[in-house]
C-alpha positions in Angstrom: -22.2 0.4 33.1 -23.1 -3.2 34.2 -25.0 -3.2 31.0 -21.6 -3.3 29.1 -20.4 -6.2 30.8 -23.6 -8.3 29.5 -22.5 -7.5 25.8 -19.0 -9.7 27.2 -18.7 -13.0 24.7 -16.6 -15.2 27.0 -15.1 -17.0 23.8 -13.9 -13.7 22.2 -12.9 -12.9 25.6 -10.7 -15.6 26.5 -9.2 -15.5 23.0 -7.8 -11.2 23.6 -6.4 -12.8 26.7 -4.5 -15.7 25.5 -3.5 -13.3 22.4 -2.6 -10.6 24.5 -0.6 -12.0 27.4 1.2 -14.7 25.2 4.1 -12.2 24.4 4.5 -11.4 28.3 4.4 -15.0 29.0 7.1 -16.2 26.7 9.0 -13.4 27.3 9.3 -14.3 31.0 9.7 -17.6 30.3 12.4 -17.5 28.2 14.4 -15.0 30.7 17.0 -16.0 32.8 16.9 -14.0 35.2 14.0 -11.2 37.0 11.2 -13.1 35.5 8.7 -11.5 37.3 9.9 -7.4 36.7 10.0 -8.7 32.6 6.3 -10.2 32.9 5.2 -7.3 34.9 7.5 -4.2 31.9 5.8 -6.4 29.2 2.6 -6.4 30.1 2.2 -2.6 31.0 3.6 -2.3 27.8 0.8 -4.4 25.7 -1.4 -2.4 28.4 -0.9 0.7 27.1 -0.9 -0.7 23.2 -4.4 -1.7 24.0 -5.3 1.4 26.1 -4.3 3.5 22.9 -6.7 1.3 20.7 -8.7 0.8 22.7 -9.2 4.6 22.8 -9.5 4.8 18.9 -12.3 2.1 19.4 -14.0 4.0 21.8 -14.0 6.8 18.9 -15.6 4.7 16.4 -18.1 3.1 18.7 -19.7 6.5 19.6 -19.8 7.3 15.9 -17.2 9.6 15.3 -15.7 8.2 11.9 -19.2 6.7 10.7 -19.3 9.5 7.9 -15.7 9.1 7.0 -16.4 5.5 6.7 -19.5 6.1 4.3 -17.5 8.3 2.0 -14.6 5.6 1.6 -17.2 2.9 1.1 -18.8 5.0 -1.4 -16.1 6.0 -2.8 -14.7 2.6 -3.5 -17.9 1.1 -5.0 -19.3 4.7 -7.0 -21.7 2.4 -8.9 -23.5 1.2 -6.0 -26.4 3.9 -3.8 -26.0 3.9 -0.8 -28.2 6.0 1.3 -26.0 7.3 4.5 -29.6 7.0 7.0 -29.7 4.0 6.0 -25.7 3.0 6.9 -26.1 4.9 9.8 -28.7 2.9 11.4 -26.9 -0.4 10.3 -23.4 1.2 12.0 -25.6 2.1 15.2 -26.9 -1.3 15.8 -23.5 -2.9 15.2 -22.4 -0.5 18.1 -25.0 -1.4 20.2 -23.9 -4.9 20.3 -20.3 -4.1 20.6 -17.8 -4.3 23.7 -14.8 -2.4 24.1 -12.4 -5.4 24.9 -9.1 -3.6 23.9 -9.8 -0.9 26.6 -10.9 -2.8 29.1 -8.3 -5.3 28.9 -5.7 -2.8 28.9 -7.2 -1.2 32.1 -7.1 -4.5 33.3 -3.5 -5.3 32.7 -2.4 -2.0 33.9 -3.9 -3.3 37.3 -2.3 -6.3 37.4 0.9 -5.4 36.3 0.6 -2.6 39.1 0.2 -5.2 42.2 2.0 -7.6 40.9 5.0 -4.9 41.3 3.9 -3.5 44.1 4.2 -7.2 45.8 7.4 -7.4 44.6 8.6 -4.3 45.9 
């Protein structure tokens, strides 16, 4: 588990945030009124956005949809041979040096939209 963390680009990581909490931001900026309960509906709502893709992601980095992918690469380019071993072990090492920032940014924003309420309360 603490494994994953090392694979953690602070420059990608920094980016997702500023992305993803730039709606929730404005959006309780812009209000005139109950700031804090529209930061705190916003962000649960990009939470679970990311929680959902961040599922999907979770899919693809354990290899589920690596031979769907092969046949629509293939397919698009039926001129070039591919070998599937050989796209497989390209697909695993790509994996290897991924991080799952979607689902752990949405678990994280599910946390802090869930104290920040809970302090308002």
């Amino acid at each position: 588990m603490i494994e994953q963390f090392r694979k953690i680009n602070p420059r990608v990581l920094i980016t997702h945030v500023i992305i993803t909490l730039g709606y929730p931001t404005v959006r309780a900026i812009t209000a005139e009124r109950d700031r804090l309960l529209l930061f705190t509906d916003a962000t649960t709502i990009i939470a679970m956005v990311l929680l959902i893709g961040g599922i999907i992601y979770a899919l693809a980095l354990r290899g589920d949809f690596d031979i769907s992918s092969f046949v629509m690469r293939k397919g698009m380019k039926p001129n070039e041979t591919m070998n599937y071993e050989k796209y497989k072990k390209d697909q695993t090492k790509k994996r290897e040096a991924a991080f799952n920032y979607p689902l752990f940014l949405g678990i994280l924003y599910l946390i802090i939209a869930a104290v920040i309420a809970y302090g308002v309360l």
